[in-house]
mmCIF file as gemmi writes it, N, C-alpha and C atoms, coordinates in Angstrom:
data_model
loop_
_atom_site.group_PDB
_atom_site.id
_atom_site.type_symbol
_atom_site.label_atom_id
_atom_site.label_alt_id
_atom_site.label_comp_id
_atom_site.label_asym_id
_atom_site.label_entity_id
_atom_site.label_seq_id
_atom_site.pdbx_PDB_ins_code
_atom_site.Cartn_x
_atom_site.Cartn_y
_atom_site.Cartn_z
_atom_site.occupancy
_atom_site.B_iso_or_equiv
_atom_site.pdbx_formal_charge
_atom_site.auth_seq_id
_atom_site.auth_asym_id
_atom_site.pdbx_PDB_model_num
ATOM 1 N N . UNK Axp A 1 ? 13.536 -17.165 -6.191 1 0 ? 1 A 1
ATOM 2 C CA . UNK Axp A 1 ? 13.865 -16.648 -4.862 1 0 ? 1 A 1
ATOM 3 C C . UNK Axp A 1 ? 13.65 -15.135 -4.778 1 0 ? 1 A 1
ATOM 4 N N . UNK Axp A 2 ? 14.113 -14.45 -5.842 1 0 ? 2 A 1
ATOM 5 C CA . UNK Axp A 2 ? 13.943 -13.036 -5.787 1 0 ? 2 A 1
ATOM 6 C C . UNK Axp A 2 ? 12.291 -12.722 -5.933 1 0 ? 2 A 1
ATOM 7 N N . UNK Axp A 3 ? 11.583 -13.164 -6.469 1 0 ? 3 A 1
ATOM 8 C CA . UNK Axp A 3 ? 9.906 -13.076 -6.168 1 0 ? 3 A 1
ATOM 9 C C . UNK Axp A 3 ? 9.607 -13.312 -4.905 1 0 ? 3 A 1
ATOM 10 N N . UNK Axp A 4 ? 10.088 -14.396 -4.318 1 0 ? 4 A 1
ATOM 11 C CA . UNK Axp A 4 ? 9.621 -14.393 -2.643 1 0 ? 4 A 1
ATOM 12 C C . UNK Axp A 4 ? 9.733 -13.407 -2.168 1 0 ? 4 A 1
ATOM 13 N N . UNK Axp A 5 ? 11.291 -12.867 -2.308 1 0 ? 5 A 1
ATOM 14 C CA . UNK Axp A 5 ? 12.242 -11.792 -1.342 1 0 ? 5 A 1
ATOM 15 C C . UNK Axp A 5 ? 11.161 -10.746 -1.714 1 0 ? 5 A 1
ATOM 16 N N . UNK Axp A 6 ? 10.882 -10.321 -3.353 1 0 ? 6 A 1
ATOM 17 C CA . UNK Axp A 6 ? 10.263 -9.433 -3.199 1 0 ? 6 A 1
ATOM 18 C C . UNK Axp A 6 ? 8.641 -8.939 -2.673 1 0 ? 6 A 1
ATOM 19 N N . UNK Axp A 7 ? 7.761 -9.773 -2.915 1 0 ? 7 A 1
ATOM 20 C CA . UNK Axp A 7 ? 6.689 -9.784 -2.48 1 0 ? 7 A 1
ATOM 21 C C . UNK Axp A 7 ? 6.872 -10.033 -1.03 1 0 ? 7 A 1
ATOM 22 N N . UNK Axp A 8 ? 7.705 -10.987 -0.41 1 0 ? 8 A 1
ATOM 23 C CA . UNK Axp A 8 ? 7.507 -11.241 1.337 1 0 ? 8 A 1
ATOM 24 C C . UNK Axp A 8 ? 7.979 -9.462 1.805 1 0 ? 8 A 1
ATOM 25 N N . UNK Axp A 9 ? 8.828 -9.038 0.84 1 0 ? 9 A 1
ATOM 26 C CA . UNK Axp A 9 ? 9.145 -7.532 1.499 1 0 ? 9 A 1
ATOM 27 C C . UNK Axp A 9 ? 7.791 -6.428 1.565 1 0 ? 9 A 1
ATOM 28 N N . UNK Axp A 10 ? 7.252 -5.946 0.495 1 0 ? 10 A 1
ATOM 29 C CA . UNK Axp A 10 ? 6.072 -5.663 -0.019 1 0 ? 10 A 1
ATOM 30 C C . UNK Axp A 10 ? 5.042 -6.019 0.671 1 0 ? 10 A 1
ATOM 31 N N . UNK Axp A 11 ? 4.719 -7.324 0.913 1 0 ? 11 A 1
ATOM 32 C CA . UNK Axp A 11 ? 3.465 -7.817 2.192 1 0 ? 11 A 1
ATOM 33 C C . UNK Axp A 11 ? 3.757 -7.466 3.328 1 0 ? 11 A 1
ATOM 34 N N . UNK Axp A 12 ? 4.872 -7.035 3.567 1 0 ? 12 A 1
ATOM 35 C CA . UNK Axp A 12 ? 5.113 -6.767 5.003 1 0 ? 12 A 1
ATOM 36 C C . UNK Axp A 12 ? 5.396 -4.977 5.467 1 0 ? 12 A 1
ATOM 37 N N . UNK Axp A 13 ? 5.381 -4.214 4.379 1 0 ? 13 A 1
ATOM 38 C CA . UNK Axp A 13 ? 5.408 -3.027 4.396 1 0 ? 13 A 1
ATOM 39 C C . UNK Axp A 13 ? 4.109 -2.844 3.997 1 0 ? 13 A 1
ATOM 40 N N . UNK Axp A 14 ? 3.129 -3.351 3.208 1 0 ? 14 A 1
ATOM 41 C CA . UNK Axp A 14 ? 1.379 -3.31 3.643 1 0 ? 14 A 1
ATOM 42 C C . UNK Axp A 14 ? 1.156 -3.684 5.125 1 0 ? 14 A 1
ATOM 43 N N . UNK Axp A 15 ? 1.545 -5.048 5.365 1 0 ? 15 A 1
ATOM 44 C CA . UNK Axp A 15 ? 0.97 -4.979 6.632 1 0 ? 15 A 1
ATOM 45 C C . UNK Axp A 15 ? 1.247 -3.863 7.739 1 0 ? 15 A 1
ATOM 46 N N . UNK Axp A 16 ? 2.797 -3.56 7.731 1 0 ? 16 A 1
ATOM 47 C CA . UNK Axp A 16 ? 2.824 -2.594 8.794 1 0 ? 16 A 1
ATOM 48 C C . UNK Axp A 16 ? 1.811 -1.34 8.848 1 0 ? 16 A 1
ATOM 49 N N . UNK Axp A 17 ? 1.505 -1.24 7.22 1 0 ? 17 A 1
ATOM 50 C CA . UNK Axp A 17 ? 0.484 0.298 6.876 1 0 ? 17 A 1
ATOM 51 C C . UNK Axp A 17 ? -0.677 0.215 7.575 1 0 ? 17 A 1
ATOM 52 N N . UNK Axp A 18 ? -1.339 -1.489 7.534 1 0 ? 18 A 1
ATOM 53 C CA . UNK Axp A 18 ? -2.059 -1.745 8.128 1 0 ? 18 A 1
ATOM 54 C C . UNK Axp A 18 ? -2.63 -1.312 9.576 1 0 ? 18 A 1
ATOM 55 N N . UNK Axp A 19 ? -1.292 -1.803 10.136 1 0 ? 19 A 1
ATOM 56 C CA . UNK Axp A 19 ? -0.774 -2.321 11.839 1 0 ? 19 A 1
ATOM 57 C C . UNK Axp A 19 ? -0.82 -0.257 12.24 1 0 ? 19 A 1
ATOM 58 N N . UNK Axp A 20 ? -0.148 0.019 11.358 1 0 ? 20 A 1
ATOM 59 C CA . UNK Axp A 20 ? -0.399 1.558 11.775 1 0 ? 20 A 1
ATOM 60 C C . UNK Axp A 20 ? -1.427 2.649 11.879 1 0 ? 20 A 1
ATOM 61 N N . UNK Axp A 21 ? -2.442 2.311 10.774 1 0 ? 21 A 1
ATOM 62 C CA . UNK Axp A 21 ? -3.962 2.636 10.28 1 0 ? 21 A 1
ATOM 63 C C . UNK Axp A 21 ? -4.728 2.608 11.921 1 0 ? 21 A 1
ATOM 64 N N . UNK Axp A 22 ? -4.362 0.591 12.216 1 0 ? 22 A 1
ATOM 65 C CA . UNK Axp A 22 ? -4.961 0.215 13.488 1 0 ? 22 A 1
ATOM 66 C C . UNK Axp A 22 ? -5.024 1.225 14.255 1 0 ? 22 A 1
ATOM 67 N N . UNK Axp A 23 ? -3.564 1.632 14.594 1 0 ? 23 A 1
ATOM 68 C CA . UNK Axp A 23 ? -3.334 2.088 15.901 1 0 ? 23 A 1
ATOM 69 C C . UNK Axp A 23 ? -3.357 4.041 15.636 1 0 ? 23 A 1
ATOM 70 N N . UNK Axp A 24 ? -4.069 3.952 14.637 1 0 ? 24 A 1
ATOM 71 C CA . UNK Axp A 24 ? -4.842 5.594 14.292 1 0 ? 24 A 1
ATOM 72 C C . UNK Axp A 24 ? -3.872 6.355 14.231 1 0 ? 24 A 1
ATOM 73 N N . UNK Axp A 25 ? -3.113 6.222 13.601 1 0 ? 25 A 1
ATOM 74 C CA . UNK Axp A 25 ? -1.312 6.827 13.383 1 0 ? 25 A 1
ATOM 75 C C . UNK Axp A 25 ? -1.469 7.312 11.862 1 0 ? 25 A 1
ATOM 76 N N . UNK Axp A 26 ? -1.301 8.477 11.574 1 0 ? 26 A 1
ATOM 77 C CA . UNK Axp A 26 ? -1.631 9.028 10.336 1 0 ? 26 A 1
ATOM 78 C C . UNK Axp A 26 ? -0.148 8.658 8.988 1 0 ? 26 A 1
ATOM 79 N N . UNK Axp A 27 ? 0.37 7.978 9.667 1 0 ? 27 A 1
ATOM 80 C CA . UNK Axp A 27 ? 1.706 7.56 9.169 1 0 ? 27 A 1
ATOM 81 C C . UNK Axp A 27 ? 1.211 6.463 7.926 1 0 ? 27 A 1
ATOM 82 N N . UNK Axp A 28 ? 0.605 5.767 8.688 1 0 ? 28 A 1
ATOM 83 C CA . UNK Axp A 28 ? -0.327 4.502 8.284 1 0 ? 28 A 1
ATOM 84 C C . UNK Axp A 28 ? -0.501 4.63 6.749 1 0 ? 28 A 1
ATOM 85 N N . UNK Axp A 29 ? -1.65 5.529 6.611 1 0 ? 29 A 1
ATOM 86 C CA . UNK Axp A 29 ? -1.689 5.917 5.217 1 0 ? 29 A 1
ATOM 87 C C . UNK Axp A 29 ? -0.871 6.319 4.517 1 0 ? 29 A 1
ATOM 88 N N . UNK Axp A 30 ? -0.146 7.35 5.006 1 0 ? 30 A 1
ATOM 89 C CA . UNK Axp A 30 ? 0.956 7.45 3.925 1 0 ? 30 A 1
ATOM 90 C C . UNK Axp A 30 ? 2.141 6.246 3.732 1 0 ? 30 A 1
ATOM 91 N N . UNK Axp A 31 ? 2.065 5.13 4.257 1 0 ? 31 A 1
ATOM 92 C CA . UNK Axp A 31 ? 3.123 4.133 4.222 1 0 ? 31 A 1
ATOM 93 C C . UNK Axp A 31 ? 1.997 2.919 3.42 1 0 ? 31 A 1
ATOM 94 N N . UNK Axp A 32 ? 0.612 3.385 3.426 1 0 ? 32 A 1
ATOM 95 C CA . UNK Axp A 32 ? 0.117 2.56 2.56 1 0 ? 32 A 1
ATOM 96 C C . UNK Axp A 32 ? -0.219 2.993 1.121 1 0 ? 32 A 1
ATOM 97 N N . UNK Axp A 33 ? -0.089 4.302 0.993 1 0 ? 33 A 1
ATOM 98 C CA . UNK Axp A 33 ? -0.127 5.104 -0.59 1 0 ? 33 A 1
ATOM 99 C C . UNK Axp A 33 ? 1.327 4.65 -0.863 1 0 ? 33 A 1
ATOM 100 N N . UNK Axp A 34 ? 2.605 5.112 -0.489 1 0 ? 34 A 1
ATOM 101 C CA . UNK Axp A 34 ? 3.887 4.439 -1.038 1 0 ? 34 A 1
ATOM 102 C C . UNK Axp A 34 ? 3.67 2.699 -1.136 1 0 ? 34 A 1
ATOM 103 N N . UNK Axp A 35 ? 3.127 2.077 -0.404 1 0 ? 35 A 1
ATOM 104 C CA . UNK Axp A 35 ? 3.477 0.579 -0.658 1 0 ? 35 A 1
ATOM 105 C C . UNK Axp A 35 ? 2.812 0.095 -1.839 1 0 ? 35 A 1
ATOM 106 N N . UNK Axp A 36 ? 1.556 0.721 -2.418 1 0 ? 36 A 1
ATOM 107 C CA . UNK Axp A 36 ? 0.765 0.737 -3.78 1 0 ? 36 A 1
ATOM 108 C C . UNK Axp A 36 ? 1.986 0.774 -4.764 1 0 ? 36 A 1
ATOM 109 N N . UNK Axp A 37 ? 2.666 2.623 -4.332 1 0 ? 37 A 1
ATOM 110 C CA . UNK Axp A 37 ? 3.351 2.525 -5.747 1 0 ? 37 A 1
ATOM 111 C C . UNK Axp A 37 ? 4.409 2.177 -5.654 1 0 ? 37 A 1
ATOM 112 N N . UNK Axp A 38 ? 5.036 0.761 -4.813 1 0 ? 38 A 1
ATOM 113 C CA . UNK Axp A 38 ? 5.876 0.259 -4.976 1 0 ? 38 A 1
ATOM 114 C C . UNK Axp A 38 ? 5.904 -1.119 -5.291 1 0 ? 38 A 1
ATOM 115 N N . UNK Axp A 39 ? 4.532 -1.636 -5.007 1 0 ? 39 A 1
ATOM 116 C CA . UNK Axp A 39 ? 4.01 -2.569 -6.05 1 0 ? 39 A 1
ATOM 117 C C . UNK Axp A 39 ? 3.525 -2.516 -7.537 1 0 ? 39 A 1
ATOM 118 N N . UNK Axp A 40 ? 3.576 -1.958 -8.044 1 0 ? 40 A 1
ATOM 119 C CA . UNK Axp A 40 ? 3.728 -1.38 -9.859 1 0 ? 40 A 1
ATOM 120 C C . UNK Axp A 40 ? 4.801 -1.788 -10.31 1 0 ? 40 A 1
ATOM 121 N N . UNK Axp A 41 ? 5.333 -1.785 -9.886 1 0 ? 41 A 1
ATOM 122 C CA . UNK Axp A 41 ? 6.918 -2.489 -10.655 1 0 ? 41 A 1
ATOM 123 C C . UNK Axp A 41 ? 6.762 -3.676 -10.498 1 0 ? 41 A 1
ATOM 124 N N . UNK Axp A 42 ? 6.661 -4.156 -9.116 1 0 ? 42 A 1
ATOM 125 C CA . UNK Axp A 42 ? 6.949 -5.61 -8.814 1 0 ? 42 A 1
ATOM 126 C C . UNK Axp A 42 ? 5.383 -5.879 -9.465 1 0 ? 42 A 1
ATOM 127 N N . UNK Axp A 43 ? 4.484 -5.947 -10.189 1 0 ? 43 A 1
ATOM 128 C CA . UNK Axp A 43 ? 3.256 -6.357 -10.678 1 0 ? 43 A 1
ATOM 129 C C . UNK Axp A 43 ? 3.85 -6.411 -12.207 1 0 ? 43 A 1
ATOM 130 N N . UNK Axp A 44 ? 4.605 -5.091 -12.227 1 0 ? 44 A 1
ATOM 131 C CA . UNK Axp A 44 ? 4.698 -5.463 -14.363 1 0 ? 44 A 1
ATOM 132 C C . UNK Axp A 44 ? 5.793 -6.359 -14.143 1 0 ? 44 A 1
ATOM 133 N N . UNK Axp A 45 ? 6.595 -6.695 -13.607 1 0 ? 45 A 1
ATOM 134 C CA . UNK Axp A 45 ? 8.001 -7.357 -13.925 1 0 ? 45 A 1
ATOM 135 C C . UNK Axp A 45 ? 7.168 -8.748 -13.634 1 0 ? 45 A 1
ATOM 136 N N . UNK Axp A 46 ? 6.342 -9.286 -13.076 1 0 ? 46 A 1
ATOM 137 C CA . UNK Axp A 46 ? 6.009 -10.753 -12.484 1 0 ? 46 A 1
ATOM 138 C C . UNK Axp A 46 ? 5.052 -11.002 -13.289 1 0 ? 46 A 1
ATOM 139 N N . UNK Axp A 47 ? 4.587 -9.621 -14.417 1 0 ? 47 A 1
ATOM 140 C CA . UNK Axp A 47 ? 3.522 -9.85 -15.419 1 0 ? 47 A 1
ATOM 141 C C . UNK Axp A 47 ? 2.053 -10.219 -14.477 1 0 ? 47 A 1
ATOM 142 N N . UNK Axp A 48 ? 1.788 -9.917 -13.683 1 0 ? 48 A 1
ATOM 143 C CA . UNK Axp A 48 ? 0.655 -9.991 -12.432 1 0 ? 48 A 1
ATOM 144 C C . UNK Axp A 48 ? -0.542 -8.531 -12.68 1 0 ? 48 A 1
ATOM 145 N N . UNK Axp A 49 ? -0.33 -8.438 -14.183 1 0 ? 49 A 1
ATOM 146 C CA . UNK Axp A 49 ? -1.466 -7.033 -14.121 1 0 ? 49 A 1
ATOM 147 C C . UNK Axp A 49 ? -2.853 -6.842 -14.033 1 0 ? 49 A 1
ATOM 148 N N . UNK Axp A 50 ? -3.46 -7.622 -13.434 1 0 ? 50 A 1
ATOM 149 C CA . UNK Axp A 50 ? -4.786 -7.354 -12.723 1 0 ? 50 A 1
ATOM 150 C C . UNK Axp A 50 ? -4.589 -6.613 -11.194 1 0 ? 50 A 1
ATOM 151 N N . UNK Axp A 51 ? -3.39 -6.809 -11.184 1 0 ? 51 A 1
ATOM 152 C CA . UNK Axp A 51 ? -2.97 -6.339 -9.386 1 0 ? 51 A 1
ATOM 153 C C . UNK Axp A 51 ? -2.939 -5.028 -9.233 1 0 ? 51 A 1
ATOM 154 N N . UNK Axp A 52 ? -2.696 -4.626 -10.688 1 0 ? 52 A 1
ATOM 155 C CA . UNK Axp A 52 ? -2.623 -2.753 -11.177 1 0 ? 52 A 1
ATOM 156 C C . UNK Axp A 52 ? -3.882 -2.611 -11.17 1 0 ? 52 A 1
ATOM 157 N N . UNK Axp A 53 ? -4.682 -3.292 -11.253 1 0 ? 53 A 1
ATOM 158 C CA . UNK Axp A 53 ? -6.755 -2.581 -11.111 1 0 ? 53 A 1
ATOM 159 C C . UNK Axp A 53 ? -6.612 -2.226 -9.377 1 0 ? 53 A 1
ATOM 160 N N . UNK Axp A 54 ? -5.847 -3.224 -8.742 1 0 ? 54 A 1
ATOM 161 C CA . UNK Axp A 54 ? -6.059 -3.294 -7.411 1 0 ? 54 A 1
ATOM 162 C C . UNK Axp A 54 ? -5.374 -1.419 -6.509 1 0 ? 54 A 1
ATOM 163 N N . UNK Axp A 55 ? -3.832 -1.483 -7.214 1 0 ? 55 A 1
ATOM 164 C CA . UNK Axp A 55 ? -3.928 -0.217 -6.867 1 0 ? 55 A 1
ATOM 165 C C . UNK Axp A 55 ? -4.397 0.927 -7.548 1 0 ? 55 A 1
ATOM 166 N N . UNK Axp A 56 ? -4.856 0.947 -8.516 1 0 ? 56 A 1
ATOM 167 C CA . UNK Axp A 56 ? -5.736 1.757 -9.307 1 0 ? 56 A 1
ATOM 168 C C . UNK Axp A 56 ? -6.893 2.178 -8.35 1 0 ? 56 A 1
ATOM 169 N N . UNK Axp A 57 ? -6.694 1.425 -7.503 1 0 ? 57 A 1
ATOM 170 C CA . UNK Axp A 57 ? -8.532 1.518 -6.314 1 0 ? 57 A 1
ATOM 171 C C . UNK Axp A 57 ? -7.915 1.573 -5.484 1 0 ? 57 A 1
ATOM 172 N N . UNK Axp A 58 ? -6.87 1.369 -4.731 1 0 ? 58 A 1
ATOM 173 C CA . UNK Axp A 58 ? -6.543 1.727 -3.614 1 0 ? 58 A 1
ATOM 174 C C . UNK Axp A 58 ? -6.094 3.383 -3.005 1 0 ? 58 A 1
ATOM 175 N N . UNK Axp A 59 ? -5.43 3.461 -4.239 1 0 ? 59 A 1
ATOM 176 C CA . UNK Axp A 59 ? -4.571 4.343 -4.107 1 0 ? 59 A 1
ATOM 177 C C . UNK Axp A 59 ? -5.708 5.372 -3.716 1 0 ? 59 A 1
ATOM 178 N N . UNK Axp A 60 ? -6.281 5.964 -4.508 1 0 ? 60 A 1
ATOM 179 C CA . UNK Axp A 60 ? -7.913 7.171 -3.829 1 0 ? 60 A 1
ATOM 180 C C . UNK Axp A 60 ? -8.389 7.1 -2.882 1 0 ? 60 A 1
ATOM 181 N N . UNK Axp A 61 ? -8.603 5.514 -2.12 1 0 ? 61 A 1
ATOM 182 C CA . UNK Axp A 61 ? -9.167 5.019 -1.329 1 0 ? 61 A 1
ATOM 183 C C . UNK Axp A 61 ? -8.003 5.779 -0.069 1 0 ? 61 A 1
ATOM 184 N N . UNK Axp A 62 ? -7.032 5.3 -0.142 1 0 ? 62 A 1
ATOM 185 C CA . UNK Axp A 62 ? -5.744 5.33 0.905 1 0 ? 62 A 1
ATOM 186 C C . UNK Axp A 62 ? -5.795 6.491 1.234 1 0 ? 62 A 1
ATOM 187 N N . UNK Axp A 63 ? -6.245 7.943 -0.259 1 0 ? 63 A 1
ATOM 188 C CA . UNK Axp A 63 ? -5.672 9.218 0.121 1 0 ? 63 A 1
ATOM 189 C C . UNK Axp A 63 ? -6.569 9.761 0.905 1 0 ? 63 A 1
ATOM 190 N N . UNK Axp A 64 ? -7.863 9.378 0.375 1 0 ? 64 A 1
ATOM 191 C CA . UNK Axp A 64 ? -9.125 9.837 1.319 1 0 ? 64 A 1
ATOM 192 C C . UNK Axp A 64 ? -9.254 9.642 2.544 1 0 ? 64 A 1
ATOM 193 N N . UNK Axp A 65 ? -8.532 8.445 3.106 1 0 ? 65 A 1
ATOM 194 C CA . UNK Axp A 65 ? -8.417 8.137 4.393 1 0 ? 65 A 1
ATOM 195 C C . UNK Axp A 65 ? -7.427 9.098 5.216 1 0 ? 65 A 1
ATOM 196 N N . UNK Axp A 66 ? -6.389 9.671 4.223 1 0 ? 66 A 1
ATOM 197 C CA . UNK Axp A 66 ? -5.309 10.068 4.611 1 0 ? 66 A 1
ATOM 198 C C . UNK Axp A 66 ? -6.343 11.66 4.863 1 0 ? 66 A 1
ATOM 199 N N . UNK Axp A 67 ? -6.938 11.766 4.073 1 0 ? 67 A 1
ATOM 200 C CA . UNK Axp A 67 ? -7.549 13.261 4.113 1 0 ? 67 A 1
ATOM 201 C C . UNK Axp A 67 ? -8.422 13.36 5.702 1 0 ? 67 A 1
ATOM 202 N N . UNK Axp A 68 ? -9.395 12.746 5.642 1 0 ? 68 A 1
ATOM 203 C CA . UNK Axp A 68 ? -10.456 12.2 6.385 1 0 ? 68 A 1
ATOM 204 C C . UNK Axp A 68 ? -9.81 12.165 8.035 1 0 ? 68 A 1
ATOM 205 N N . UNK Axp A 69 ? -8.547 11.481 8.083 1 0 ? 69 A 1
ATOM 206 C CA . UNK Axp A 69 ? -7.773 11.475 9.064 1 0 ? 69 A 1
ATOM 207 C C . UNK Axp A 69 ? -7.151 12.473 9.825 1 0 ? 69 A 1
ATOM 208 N N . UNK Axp A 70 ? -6.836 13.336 8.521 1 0 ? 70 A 1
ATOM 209 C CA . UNK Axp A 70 ? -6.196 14.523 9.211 1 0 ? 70 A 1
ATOM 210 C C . UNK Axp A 70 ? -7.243 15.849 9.329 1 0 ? 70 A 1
ATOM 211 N N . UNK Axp A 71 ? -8.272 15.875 8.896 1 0 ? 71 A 1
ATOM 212 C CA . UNK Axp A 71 ? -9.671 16.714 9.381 1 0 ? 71 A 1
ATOM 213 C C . UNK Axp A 71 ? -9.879 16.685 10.814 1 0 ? 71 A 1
ATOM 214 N N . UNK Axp A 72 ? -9.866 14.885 11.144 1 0 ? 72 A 1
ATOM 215 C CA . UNK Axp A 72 ? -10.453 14.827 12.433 1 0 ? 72 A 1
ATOM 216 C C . UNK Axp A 72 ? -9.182 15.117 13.533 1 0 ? 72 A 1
ATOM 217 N N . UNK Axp A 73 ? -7.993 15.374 13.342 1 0 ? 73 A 1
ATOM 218 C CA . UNK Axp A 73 ? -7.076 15.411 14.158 1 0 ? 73 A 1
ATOM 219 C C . UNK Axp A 73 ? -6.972 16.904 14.526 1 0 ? 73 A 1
């Protein structure tokens, strides 16, 4: 139960990063760089470590956007 709780929490604080990105809200990114490193824990504790390659690539990806974003504003 506590794996559901935790990942259904986690998928849903990505998605909002998402939902915010959408709507060109510079918030977005930074709520999607924290949701990376708040999946690191929940990846070593569930023993799920290929998911750490995943934010290993996100995370640069996220900041650049975050950079990129705030140039054009």
């Amino acid at each position: 139960m506590l794996l559901l709780a935790g990942s259904t929490a986690l998928a849903l604080v990505t998605l909002t990063s998402m939902w915010l990105i959408s709507r060109k809200l510079a918030a977005g990114w930074l709520v999607a760089i924290a949701a990376q490193f708040a999946w690191v824990p929940y990846d070593i504790g569930t023993r799920q470590y290929g998911f750490l390659l995943i934010t290993a690539v996100s995370v640069p990806v996220y900041v650049r956007g975050w950079r990129n974003f705030r140039q054009r504003v």
